[in-house]
C-alpha positions as CSV (number, residue, x, y, z in Angstrom):
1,X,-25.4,10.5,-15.2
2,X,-27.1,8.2,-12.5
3,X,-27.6,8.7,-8.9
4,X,-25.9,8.1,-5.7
5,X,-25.7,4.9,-5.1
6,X,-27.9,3.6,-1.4
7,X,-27.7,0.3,-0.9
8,X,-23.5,0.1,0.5
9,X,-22.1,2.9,2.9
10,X,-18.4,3.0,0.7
11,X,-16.3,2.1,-2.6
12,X,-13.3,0.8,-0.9
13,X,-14.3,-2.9,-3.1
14,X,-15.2,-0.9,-5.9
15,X,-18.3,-2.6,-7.1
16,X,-19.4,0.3,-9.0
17,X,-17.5,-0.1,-11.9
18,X,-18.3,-3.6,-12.6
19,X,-15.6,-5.1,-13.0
20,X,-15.1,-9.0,-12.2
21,X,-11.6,-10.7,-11.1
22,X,-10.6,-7.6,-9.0
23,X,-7.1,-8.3,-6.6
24,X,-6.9,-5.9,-3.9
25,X,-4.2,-5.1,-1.5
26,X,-5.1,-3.9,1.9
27,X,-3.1,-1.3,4.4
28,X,-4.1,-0.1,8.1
29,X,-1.3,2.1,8.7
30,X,-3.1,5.0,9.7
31,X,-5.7,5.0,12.8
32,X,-6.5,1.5,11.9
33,X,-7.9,2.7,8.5
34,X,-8.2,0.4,5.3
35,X,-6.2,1.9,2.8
36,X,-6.9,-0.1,-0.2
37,X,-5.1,-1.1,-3.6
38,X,-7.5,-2.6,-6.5
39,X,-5.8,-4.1,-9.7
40,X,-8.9,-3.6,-12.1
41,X,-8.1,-5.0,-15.6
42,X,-10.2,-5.6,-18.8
43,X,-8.6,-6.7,-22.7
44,X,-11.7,-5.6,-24.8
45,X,-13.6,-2.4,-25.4
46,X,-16.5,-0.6,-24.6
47,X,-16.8,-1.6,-20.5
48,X,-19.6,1.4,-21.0
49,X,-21.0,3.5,-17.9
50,X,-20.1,2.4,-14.5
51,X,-23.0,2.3,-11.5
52,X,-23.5,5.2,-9.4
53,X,-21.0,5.3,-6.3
54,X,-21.7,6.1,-3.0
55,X,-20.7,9.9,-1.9
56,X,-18.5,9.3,0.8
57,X,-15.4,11.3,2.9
58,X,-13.1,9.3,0.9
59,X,-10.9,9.5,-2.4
60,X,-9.5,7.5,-5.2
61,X,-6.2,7.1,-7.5
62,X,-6.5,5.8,-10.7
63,X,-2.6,4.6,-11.8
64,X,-3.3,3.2,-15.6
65,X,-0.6,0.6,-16.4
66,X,-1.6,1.1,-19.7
67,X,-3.0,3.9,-21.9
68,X,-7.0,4.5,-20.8
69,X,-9.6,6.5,-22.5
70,X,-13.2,7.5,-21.9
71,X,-15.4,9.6,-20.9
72,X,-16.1,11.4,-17.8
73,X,-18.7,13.8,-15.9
74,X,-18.7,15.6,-12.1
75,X,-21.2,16.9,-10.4
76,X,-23.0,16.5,-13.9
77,X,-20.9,18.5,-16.0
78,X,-18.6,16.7,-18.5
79,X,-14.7,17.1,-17.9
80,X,-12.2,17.4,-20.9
81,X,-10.6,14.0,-20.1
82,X,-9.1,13.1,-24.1
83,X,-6.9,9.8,-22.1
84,X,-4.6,8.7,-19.4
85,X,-1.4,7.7,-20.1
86,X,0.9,4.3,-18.7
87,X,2.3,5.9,-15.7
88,X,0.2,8.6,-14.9
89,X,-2.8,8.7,-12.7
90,X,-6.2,11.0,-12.1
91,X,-7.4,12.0,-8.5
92,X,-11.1,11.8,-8.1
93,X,-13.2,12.9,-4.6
94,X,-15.8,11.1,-3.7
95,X,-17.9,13.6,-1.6
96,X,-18.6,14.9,-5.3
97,X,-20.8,12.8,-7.9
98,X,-19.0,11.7,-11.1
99,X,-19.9,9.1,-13.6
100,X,-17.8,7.3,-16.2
101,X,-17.7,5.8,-19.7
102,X,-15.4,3.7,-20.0
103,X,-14.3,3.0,-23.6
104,X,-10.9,1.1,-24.2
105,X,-9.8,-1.9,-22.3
106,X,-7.8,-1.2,-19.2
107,X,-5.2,-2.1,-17.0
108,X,-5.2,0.6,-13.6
109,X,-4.8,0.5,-9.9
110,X,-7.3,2.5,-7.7
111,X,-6.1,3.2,-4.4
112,X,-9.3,3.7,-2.3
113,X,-8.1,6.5,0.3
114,X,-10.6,7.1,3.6
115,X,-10.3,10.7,5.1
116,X,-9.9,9.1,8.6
117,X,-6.8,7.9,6.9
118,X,-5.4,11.2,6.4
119,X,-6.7,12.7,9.6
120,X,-4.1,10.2,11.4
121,X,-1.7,12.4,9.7
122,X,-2.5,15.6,10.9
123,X,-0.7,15.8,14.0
124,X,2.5,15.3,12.5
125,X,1.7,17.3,9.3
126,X,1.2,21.6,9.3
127,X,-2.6,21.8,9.4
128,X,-5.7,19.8,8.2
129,X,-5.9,17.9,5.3
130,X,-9.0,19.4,3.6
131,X,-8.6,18.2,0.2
132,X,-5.9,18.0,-2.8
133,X,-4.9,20.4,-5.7
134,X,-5.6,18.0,-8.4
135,X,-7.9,19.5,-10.6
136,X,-10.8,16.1,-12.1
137,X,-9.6,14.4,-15.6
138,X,-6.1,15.9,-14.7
139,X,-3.3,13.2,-15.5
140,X,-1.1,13.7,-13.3
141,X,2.9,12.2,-13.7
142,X,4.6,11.8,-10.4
143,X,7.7,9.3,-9.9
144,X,6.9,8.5,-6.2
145,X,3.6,7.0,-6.9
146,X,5.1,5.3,-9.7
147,X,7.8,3.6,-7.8
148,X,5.0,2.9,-4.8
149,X,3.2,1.3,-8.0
150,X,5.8,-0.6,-9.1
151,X,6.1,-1.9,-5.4
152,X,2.6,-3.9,-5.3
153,X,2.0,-4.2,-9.4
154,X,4.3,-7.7,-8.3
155,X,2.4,-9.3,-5.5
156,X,-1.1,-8.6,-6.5
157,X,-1.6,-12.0,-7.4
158,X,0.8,-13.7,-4.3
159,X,0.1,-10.9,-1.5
160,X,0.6,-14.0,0.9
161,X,4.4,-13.4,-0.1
162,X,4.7,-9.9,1.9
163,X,4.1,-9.3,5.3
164,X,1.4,-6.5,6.4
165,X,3.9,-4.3,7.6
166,X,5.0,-4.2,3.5
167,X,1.7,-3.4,2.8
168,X,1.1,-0.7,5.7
169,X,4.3,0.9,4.7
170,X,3.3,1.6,0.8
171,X,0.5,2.9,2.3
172,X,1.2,5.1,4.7
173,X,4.3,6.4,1.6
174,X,1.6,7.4,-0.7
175,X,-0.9,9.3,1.9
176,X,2.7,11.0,3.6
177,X,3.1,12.3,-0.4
178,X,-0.4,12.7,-1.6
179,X,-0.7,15.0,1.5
180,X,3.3,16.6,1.2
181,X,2.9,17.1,-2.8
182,X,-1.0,18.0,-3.5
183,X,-2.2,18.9,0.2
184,X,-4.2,22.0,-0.4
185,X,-2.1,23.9,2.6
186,X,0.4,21.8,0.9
187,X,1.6,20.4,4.2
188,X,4.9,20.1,5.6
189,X,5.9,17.4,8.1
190,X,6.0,19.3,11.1
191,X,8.3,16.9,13.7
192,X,11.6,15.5,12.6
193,X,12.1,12.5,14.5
194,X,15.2,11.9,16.0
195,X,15.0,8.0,16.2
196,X,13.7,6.2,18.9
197,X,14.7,5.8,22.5
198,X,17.0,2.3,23.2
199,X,13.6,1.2,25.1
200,X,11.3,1.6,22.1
201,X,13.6,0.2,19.6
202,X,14.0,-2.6,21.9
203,X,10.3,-2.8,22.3
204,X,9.6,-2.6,18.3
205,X,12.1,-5.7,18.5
206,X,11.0,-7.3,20.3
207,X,7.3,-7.6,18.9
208,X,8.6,-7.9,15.0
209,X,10.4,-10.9,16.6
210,X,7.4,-12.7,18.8
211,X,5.5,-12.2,15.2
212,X,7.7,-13.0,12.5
213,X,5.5,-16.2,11.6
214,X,2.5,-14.1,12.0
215,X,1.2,-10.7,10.8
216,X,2.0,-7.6,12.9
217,X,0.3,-4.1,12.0
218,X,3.0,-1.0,12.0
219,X,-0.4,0.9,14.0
220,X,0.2,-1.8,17.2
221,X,4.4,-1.2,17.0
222,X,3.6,2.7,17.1
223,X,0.9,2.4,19.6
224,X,3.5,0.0,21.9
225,X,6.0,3.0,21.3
226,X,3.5,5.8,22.4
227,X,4.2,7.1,18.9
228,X,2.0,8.2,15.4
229,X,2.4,5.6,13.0
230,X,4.0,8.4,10.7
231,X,6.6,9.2,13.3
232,X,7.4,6.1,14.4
233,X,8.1,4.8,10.8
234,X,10.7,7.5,10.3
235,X,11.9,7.0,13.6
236,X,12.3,3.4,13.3
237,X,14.0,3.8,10.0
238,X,16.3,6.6,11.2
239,X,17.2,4.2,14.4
240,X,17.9,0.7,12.7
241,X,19.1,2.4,9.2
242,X,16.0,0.3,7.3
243,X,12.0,0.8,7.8
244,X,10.0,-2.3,9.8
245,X,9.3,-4.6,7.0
246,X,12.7,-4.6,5.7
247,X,13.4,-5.1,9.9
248,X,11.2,-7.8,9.4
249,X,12.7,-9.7,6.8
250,X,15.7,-9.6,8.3
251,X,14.8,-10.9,11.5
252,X,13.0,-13.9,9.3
253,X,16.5,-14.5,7.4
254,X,18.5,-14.1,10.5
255,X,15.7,-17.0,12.6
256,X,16.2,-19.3,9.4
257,X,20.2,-19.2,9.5
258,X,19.5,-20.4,12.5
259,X,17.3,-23.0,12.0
260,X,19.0,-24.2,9.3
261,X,22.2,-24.1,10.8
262,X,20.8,-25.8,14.2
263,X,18.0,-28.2,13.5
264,X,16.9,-31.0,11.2
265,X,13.6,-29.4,10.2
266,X,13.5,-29.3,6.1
267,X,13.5,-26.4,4.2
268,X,9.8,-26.7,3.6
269,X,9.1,-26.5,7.4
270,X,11.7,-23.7,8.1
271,X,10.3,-21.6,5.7
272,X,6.6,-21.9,7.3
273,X,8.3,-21.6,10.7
274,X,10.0,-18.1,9.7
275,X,6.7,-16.8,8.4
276,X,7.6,-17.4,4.5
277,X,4.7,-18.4,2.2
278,X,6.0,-21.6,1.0
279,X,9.9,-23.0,0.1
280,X,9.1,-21.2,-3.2
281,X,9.2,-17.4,-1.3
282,X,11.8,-18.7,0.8
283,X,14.0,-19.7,-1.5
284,X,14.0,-16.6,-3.7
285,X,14.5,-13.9,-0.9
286,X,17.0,-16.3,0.9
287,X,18.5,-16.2,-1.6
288,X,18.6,-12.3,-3.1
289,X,19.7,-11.7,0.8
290,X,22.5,-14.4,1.3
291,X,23.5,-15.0,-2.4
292,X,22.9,-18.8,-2.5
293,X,19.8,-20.8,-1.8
294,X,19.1,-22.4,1.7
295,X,20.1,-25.7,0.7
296,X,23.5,-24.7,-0.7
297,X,24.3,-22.3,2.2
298,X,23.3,-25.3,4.7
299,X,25.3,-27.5,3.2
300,X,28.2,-25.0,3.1
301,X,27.9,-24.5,7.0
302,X,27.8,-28.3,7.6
303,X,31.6,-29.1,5.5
């Protein structure tokens, strides 16, 4: 079944399993933690065993987006594993050894999940997350992680098109579930935020504003709050009635009404200036926010 890997100290690239082309999303939500989202795809059979991995305080979800089958081992005993179905995922923990053979082609999302990660949550969560009820090989159906899924499977290949605090919200969603749902003391959140004083909202403002053509971490809003990352994101929501990327995007709309309303710069330029990819990203969420494109709401304003 192949040893423990030695020579890297974690999967979060997954370089184990050998596959080339890999796009990968990255979150540091919690603690400052990487929190990572691989789109691993293959069209032909027989991929075959994957290298050892490195045994490691750490998990992994497998989401297939299509139907996977294959073999599988843990701690050297083989696992009745007959496929994974579109839609459904297996949990696997990497302080345990397990090898795999990987038979059909494949289409799947591994979300590389650090402890430390999960640790950040403990304060606001009833007791220590230890480890999660999901038994290895299980497939597992759950419609949260499916819509979280469905959240990235869009801008794996343009992540430039959504800010960090997108990315830190998915996830710090889908450790705030794994830990709810398949927590072994199956945790409860233990504070219910009330919102946030008119001084922190106005501080959280205030920096989504001074970085809307930048990138701006939901860990440095809590911290500038004196706030967990988890509270603060349910605070922040239960205050301004969305979370803070949505905030964000807002704020980006609101600075290119203006811009477009008050200065000569071209579309192009606004849309760099408002922390957009490029006129392309601009245009389409101008638009799904305003209902027409820049240009044609410019040159509305201007008759």
């Amino acid at each position: 079944m192949g040893t423990v890997a030695k020579n890297s100290i974690s999967n979060e690239k997954m370089e184990y399993l050998g596959v080339s082309g890999t796009r990968t999303i990255r979150s540091t939500a919690l603690d400052k933690s990487s929190i990572t989202a691989t789109r691993l795809t293959r069209d032909t059979p027989d991929h075959g065993f994957v290298d050892a991995h490195v045994q490691e305080d750490a998990f992994m979800l497998a989401y297939q987006l299509q139907e996977y089958q294959g073999d599988l081992w843990v701690d050297g005993k083989a696992v009745d594993f007959p496929c994974s179905r579109p839609g459904h995922f297996t949990f696997y923990d990497y302080r345990r050894s397990w090898q795999a053979n990987m038979k059909s082609p494949f289409d799947v999302v591994n979300f590389y999940i650090p402890r430390n990660a999960l640790a950040a949550l403990s304060e606001d969560m009833r007791g220590r997350i230890e480890g999660f009820s999901i038994a290895p090989g299980q497939d597992v159906e759950d419609p949260t992680i499916r819509g979280l899924v469905g959240a990235l499977r869009a801008v794996f290949d343009t992540p430039s098109q959504c800010s960090q605090l997108f990315f830190d919200h998915v996830g710090l969603a889908l450790c705030m579930h794994l830990a709810a749902t398949y927590g072994e003391a199956q945790t409860t959140p233990l504070h219910h935020p009330m919102g946030l004083a008119p001084w922190q909202v106005k501080r959280a403002q205030e920096m989504i504003d001074a970085k809307l053509d930048g990138e701006l971490l939901i860990a440095d809003l809590a911290s500038a709050c004196g706030l967990s990352v988890s509270y603060f994101t349910r605070a922040f929501k239960i205050a301004t009635g969305m979370p803070p990327y949505k905030w964000m995007t807002k704020r980006r709309i609101d600075k290119a009404m203006d811009l477009l309303k008050g200065s000569s710069q071209s579309i192009s330029e606004i849309a760099l200036n408002c922390g957009f990819a490029d006129q392309s990203h601009f245009t389409r969420v101008f638009t799904g926010a305003v209902g027409a494109s820049p240009g044609k709401w410019r040159r509305g304003f201007r008759q």
